[in-house]
C-alpha positions as CSV (number, residue, x, y, z in Angstrom):
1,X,0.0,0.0,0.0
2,X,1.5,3.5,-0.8
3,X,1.6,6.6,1.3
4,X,0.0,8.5,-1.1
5,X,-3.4,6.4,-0.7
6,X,-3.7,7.0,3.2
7,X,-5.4,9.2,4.9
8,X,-5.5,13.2,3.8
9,X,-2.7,16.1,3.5
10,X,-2.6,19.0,5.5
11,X,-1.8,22.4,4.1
12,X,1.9,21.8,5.2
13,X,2.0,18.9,3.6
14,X,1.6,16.7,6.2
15,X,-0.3,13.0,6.3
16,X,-3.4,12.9,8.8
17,X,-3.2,8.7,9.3
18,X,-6.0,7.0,11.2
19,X,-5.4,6.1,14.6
20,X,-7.7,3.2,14.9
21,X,-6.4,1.7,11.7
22,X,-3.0,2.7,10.9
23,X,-1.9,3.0,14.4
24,X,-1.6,-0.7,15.1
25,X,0.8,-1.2,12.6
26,X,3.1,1.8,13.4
27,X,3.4,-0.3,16.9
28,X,4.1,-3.5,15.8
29,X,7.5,-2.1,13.4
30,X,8.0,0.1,16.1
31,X,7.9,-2.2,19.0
32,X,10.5,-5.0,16.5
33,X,13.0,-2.0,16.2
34,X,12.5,-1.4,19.8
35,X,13.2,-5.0,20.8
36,X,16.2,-5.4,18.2
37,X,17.8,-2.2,20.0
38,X,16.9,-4.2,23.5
39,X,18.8,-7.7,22.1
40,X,21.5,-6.0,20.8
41,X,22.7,-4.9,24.0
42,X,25.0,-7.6,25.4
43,X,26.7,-7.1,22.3
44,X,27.6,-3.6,22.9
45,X,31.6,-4.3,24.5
46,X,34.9,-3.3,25.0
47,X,36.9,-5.1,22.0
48,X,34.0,-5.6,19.6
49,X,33.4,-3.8,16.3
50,X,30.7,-1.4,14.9
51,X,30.7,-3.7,11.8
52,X,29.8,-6.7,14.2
53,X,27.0,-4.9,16.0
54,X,26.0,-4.3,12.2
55,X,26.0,-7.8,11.5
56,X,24.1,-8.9,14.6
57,X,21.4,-6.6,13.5
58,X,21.2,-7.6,10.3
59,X,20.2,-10.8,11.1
60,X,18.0,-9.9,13.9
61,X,15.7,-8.0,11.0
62,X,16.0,-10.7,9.0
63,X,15.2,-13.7,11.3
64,X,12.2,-11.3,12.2
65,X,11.0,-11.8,8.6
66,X,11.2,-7.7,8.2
67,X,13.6,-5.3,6.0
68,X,16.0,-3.1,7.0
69,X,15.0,0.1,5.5
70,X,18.0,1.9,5.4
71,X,20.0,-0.8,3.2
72,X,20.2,0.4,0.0
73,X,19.1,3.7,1.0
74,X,20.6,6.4,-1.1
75,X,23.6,4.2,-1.4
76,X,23.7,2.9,2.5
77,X,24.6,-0.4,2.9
78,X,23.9,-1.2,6.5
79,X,21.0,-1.9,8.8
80,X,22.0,0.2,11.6
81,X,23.7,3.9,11.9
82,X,26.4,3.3,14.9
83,X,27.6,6.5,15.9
84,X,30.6,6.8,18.4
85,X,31.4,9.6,21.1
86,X,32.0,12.8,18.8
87,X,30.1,11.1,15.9
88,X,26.7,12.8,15.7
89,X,24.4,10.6,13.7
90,X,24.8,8.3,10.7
91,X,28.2,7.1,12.0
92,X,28.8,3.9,9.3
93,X,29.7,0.4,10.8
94,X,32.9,-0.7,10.5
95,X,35.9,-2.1,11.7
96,X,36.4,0.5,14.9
97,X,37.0,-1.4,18.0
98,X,35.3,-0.1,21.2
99,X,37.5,1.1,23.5
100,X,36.5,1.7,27.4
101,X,34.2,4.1,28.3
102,X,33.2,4.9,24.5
103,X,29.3,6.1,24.6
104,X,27.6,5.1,20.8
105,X,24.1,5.8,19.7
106,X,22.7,2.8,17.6
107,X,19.6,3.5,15.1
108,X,18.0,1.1,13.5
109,X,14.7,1.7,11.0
110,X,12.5,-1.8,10.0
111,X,10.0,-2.5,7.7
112,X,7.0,-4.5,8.9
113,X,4.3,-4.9,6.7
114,X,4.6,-1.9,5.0
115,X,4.9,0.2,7.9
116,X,8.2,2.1,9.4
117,X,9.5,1.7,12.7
118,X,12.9,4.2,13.5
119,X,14.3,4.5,17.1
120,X,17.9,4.9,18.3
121,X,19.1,5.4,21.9
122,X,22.7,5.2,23.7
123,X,24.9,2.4,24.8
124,X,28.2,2.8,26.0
125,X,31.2,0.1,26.1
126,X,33.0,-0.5,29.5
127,X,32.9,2.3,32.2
128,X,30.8,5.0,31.8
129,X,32.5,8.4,32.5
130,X,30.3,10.9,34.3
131,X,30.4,13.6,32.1
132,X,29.2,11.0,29.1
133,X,26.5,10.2,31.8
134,X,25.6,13.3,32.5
135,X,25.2,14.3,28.3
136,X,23.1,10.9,28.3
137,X,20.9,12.1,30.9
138,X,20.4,15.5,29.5
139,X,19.9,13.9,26.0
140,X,17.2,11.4,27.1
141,X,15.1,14.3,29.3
142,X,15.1,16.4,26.5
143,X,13.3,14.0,24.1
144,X,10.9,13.1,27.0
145,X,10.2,16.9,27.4
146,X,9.3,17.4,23.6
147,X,7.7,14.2,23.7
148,X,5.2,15.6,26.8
149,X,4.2,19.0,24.9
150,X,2.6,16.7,21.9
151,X,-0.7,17.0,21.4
152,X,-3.6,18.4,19.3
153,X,-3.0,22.2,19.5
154,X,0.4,22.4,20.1
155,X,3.2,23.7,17.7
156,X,5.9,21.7,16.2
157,X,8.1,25.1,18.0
158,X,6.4,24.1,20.8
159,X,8.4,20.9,20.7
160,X,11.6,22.4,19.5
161,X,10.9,25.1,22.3
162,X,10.9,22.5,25.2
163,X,13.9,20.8,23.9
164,X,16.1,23.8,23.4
165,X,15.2,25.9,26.6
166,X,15.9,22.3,28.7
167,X,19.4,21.3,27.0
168,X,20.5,24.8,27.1
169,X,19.9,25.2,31.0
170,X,22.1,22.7,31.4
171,X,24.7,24.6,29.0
172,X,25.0,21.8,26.2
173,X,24.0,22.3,22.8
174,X,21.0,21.4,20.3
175,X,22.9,20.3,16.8
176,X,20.3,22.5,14.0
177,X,21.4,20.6,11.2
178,X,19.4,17.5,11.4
179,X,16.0,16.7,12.8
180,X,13.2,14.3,13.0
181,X,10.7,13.7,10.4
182,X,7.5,12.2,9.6
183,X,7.0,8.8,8.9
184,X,4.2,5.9,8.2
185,X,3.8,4.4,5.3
186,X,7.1,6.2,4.3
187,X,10.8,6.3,5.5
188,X,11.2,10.0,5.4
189,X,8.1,12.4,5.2
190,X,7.0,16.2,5.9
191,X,7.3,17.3,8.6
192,X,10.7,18.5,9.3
193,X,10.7,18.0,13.4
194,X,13.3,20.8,14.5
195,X,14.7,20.4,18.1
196,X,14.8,23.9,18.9
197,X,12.3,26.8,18.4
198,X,10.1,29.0,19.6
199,X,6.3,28.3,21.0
200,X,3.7,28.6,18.8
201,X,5.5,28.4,15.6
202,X,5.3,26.0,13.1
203,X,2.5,23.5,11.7
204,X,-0.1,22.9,14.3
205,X,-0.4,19.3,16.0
206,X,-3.3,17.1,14.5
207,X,-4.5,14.0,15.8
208,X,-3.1,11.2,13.3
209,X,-0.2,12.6,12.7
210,X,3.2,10.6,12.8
211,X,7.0,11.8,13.6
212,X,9.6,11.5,15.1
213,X,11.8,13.1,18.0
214,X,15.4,12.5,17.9
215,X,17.2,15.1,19.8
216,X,21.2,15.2,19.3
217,X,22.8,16.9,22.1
218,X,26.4,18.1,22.2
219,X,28.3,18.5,25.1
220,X,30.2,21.2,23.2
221,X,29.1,23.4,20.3
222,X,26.2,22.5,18.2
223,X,28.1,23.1,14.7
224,X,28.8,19.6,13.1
225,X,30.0,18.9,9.5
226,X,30.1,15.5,7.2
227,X,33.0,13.7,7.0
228,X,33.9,12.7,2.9
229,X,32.0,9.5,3.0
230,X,29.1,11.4,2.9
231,X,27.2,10.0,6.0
232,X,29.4,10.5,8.9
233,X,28.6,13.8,11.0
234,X,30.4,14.8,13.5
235,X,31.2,17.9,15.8
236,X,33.1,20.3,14.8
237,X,34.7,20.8,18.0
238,X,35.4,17.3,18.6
239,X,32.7,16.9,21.9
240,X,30.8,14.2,23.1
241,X,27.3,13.8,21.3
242,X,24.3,12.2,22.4
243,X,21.0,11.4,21.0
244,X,17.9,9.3,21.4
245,X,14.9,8.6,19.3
246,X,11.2,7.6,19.4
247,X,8.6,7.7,16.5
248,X,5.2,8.8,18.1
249,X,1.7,9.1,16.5
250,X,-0.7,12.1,17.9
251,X,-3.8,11.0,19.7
252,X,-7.1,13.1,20.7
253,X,-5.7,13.6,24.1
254,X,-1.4,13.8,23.8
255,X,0.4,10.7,21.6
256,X,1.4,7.1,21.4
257,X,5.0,6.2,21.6
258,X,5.2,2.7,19.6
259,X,8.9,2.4,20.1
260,X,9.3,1.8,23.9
261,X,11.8,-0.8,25.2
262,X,9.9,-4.2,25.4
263,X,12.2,-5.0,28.1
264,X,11.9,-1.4,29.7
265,X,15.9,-0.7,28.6
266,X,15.9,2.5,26.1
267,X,18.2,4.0,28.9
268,X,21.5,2.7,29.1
269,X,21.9,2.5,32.8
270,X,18.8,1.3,33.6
C-alpha cells in the first residue's frame, strides 16, 4: 500500500493517518526496532566492532522476517547507523574497535508490513565516564520533554521550544542541522521536526499525525559537519554527542510512543 493512498494532506504537507487503523501497525514495526535495540545490547563491549554490531542486526531484521529500511538507502549499505562519542548521527559500521568508556548511539529503522519503525538510543562500552552520563541524561530528558508537549494544538516550536530551553539550562548544545521527520507508510516524510524553536511556531499538532523526536545533544558546540563518506557527521569541536529517538503518532488527548523498550531498557543505565 503507498503513502500517497492513506489518509489526507494538511496544508503543510503533512499526512493525517488513522489512529484506529494505521496506528496498530506503526506499533508492531515500532515495537520490532525497539526490541532489536533491547537484544543488541550484550553485544555492545569493549573489544568488539561497529561492523559486528551491524552484523548482529542484520540478522535480527532478518530472522524477524522484516527489512531493514536503510540498506540500499541512497547508497547505505547497513542496517543500523552506529555512531561513536563525537560522531553525531549516521556514523557507518565498520571495523572501529570499542575502546572503554566509548558512549555510541545505535539506530535502526524496520520495515514491517509496510509500515516504518525508527528508534535509536545510547549504549556505552566498559565504564561510563560521568560527564558522558551526564550528556546521556540530559539527551534522554530532553526528548521526553518534547515528547510531553505533543498534542492536538500544540506547535511543532512548541516541541523544538521545550527541547532547546531544557538542553541549554544545562549549558550543552542542540545540533540544528538534522531533525526528525514524519513517517508511516514512508521512510522519510513532511514534517521537518526541528529540536529547537520557539512556542507557537510551526504547523499545528493534528490528531493522526506521525513523527519522530530525535534530539542530538552536544556536550560542546552544536556546529557539526560530514565527514567525505558522505554520511558521517560529527562535531566540529570534537565533543561528546548524544541522541535518542522515538517515533510517536498524535492521539485526541497527547500521543502514542510505539517504540518503547519491550524489556523497559531504552536507557543505558537502567
Amino acid at each position: 500500500m503507498n503513502d500517497a493512498h492513506t489518509g489526507r494532506l494538511t496544508k503543510d504537507g503533512i499526512r493525517i493517518y488513522d489512529p484506529a487503523s494505521d496506528f496498530p501497525g506503526m506499533h508492531t514495526a515500532g515495537r520490532l526496532a525497539a526490541r532489536i535495540l533491547d537484544d543488541i545490547i550484550p553485544h555492545v563491549e569493549v573489544g568488539q566492532t561497529t561492523a559486528e554490531i551491524d552484523r548482529i542486526i542484520t540478522r535480527m531484521v532478518e530472522d524477524a522476517g522484516a527489512t531493514s529500511a536503510t540498506i540500499g538507502y541512497r547508497g547505505f549499505q547497513h542496517a543500523s547507523c552506529i555512531s561513536v562519542n563525537h560522531v553525531v548521527c549516521h556514523g557507518i559500521p565498520g571495523e572501529k574497535v570499542l575502546q572503554n568508556g566509548d558512549i555510541l548511539n545505535i539506530d535502526v529503522t524496520v520495515i514491517v508490513d509496510g509500515w516504518f519503525g525508527d528508534s535509536s538510543r545510547m549504549y556505552v562500552a566498559g565504564k561510563l565516564s560521568r560527564k558522558a552520563e551526564r550528556l546521556i541524561e540530559i539527551t534522554h530528558e530532553a526528548l521526553m520533554r518534547g515528547i510531553e508537549v505533543v498534542k492536538p494544538g500544540n506547535t511543532f516550536g512548541d516541541i523544538g521550544h521545550a527541547i532547546q530551553s531544557f538542553v541549554e539550562s544545562h549549558r550543552m548544545s542542540v545540533v540544528r542541522d538534522f531533525c526528525g521527520h514524519g513517517l508511516g507508510r514512508v521512510f522519510h516524510a513532511p514534517p521537518n521536526v526541528l529540536h529547537y524553536g520557539r512556542p507557537g511556531t510551526g504547523a499545528v499538532l493534528e490528531e493522526g499525525m506521525l513523527f519522530t523526536i530525535e534530539p542530538m545533544v552536544n556536550l560542546g558546540r552544536a556546529e557539526t559537519k560530514t565527514l567525505a563518506d558522505e554520511w558521517t557527521a560529527v562535531t566540529r569541536d570534537k565533543s561528546l554527542s548524544a541522541q535518542f529517538e522515538h517515533s510517536i503518532g498524535v492521539t485526541a488527548e497527547g500521543c502514542e510512543i510505539f517504540t518503547l523498550s519491550p524489556a523497559g531498557k531504552f536507557y543505558p543505565t537502567w
